[in-house]
N, C-alpha and C positions, 0 to 999 in steps of 0.2 A: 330222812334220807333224800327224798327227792328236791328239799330245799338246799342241802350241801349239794346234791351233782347239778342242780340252778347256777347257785354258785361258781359253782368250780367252771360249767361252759362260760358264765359269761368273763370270769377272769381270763380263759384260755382265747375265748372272742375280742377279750380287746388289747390282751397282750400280741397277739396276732394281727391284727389292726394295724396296732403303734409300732411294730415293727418298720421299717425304713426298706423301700420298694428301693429294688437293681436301680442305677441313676443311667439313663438312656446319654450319651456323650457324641457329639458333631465335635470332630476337631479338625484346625484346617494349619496347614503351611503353607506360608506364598514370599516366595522372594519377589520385592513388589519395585524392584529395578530402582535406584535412586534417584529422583525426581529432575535433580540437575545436571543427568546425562547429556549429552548431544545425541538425542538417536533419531532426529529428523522428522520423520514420518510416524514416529512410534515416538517420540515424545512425552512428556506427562501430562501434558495440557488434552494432547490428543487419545490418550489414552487413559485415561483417571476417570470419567463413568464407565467404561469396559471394566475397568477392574470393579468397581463397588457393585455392581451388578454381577460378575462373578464371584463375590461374598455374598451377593444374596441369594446366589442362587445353589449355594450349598447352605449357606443359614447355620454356620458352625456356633458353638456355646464358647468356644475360646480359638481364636488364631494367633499364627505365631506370625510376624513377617521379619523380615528381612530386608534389608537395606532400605530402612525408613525415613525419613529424614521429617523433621518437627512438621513442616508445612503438610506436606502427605498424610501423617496422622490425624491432623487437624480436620485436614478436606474428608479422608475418611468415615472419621466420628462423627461429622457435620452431617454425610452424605445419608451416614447409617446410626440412626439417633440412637438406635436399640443396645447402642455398644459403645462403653465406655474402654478408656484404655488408659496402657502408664509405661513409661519408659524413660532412661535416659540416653540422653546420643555417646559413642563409644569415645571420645577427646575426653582429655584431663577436665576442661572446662564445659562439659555436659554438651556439647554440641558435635556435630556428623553425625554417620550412620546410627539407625536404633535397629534394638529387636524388641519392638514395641510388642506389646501383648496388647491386647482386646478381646470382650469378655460381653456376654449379653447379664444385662443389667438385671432380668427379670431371672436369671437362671441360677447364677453362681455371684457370691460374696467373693474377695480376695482377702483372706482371714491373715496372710504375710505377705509382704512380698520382698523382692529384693534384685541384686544384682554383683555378680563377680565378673574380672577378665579374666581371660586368658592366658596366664601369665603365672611366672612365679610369685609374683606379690597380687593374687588376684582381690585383695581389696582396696589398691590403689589404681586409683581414675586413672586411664588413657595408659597404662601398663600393655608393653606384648615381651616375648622373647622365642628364643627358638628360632628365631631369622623369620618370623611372622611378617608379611608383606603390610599388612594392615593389620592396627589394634583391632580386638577380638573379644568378645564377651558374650554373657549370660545374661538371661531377663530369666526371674523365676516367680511361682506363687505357688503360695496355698491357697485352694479353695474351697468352699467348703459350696456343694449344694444346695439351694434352695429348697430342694425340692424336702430336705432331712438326710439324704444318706451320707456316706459317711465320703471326707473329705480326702483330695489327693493332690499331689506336688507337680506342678507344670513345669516344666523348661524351655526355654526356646534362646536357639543359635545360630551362629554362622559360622565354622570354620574356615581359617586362610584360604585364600585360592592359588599361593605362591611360595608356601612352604609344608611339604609333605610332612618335616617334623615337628610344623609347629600344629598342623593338623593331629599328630599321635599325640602329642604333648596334652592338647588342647582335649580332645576325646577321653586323655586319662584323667584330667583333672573335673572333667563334669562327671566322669563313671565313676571317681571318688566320693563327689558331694553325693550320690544316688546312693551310693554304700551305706554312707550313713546315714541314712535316713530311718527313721523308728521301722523297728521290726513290722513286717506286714504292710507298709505302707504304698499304695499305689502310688505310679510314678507316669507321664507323660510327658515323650519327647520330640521337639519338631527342631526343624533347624535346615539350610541349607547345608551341605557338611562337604561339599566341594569334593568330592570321592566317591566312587563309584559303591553303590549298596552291594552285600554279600566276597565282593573280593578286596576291600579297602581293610587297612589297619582298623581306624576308627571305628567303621564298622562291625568289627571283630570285637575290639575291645567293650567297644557298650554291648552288644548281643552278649559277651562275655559273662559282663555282671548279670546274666537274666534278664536283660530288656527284649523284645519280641519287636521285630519288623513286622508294620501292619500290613502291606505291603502282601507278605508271605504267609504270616496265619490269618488273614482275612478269608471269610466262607463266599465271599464274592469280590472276585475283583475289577476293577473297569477300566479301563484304556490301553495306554501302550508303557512299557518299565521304562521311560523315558520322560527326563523331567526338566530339562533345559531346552527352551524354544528357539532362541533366538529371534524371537519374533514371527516364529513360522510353524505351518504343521509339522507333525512331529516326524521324525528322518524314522527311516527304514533299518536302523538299529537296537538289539534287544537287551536290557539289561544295563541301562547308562542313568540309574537312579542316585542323582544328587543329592533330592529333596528328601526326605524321611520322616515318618511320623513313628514312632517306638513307644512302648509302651511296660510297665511291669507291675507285677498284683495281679489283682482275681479281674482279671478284664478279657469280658469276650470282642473278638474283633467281626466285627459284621458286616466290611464292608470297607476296599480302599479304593479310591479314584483316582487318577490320573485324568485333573478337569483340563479339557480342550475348549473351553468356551470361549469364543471369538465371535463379532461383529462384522462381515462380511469380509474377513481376513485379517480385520485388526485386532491382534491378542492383545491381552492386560499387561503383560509384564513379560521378559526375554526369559522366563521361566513360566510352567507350565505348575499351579499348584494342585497337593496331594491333599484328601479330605478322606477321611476316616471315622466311621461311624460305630463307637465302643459303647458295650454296658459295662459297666463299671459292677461290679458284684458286691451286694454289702453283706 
C-alpha cells in the first residue's frame, strides 16, 4: 500500500510539474512616425535613439508599430539586437509604410505568420476600398512561448486616418478573421486605429466580438487616455485614445501605460506609445 500511494505522489508531482506556468506577456504599440517625414526638429535622424530607448525601457515580448518604413526597422533591430522582426511595406510591390511586428528572440517562436489588407480583396498586395485615403493592412502571428505555455494569435494595424468608412470596413474585416479563430484561442490586438477608444465604430465592433480594451480592464493604469503627441506633452484633454492594445481568452490585464518618455522635451514619435503588461492563462 504504501509503495502504490509512493507512486501515485510522485506521478501526481510531476504531472504537476509539467504542467505549463501562466506565460507573463509585455506588449507594446507605438506608431513610430514615418522616417521620411519633414518634421524639422523632430526628425528621424534626431529622434531614432529616443525612440529605441523607449522600447527598452518598457522591454515588450512583442511590439506592434506603425508607420514603418524598411530603413527604420533595420536601425531598430540593429539598435536592439534582442529583437528580431518581419514585415512587408503596405504598396503592391512590398515597399512603404509596414506594421512590422518584432518579437524578443529569447521568449517567443513565430510558429505562423502572415499578412492581409484592408480591403475587399484582402489578399492582394497594395488593395484599399471604401474611399480609404491610404492602402491599409495587417501583420499577424502565431506564437508560440518559450517558455511551454500555450500559443496565441497577434495582430497589428493601422486604420485610415481619412475615411471613417473605410475605418468600420477595415475593424469588420480584422473582427472577422478573430471570429474564426479555433475555439478558445487567445487573441492580441495593437494597432493605431485613428478613432477615438470607447465612442468610435471600430471600437465597438472589435470589443463587440469579445476583445477587451487593456486600457479599461487593466488593475493599474498609468498616464493620461491620450495617445497622439504631436511631438509635445500630452494636452489637457481626457479620453482621445487612438492607440490600442485589446486583447481576447483567458488573459489577465495588469497593467496599461500611456509611455511619456521624452529626452529633455524630445519625444520618439508624434504619438505617445501604449504598453500593456498581460498573463496569458494556460
Amino acid at each position: 500500500m504504501r509503495i502504490r500511494m509512493g507512486i501515485v505522489a510522485l506521478l501526481t508531482a510531476f504531472l504537476g510539474a509539467a504542467a505549463p506556468a501562466d506565460t507573463a506577456l509585455t506588449v507594446m504599440s507605438f506608431n513610430v512616425r514615418y522616417g521620411t517625414a519633414d518634421d524639422g526638429p523632430n526628425s528621424w535622424d534626431r529622434r531614432k535613439d529616443v525612440l529605441t530607448r523607449t522600447i527598452r525601457q518598457c522591454a515588450p515580448d512583442v511590439l506592434g508599430t506603425q508607420e514603418c518604413l524598411d530603413f527604420q526597422a533595420k536601425y531598430i533591430a540593429a539598435a536592439l539586437p534582442e529583437y528580431a522582426w518581419f514585415g512587408v511595406g503596405r504598396e503592391r510591390d512590398g515597399s512603404g509604410e509596414n506594421v512590422a511586428i518584432f518579437y524578443k528572440k529569447d521568449t517567443l517562436v513565430p510558429e505562423e505568420k502572415g499578412q492581409f489588407w484592408l480591403s475587399k480583396a484582402p489578399e492582394t498586395p497594395g488593395s484599399k476600398d471604401w474611399g480609404s485615403h491610404s492602402i491599409r493592412m495587417v501583420m499577424w502571428a502565431k506564437f508560440q512561448p518559450k517558455t511551454g505555455g500555450s500559443p496565441f494569435f497577434y495582430y497589428n494595424t493601422h486604420l485610415d486616418n481619412g475615411s471613417e468608412e473605410a475605418r468600420r470596413e477595415g475593424a469588420r474585416l480584422l473582427a472577422d478573421r478573430i471570429r474564426h479563430l479555433p475555439d478558445g484561442a487567445t487573441a492580441v490586438v495593437t494597432g493605431d486605429f485613428n478613432d477615438n477608444a470607447e465612442s468610435s465604430e471600430p471600437w465597438h465592433i472589435l470589443t463587440g466580438e469579445g476583445m477587451k480594451d487593456c486600457w479599461l480592464a487593466a488593475a493599474n493604469r498609468i498616464g493620461p487616455d491620450v495617445t497622439w503627441s504631436a511631438f509635445q506633452p500630452p494636452a489637457k484633454v481626457s479620453k482621445s485614445r487612438i492607440d490600442w492594445v485589446l486583447v481576447r481568452g483567458s488573459v489577465k490585464v495588469e497593467s496599461c501605460e500611456t509611455i511619456l518618455y521624452n529626452e529633455d522635451g524630445r519625444y520618439p514619435s508624434d504619438h505617445y506609445p501604449v504598453c500593456a503588461k498581460l498573463i496569458l492563462k494556460n
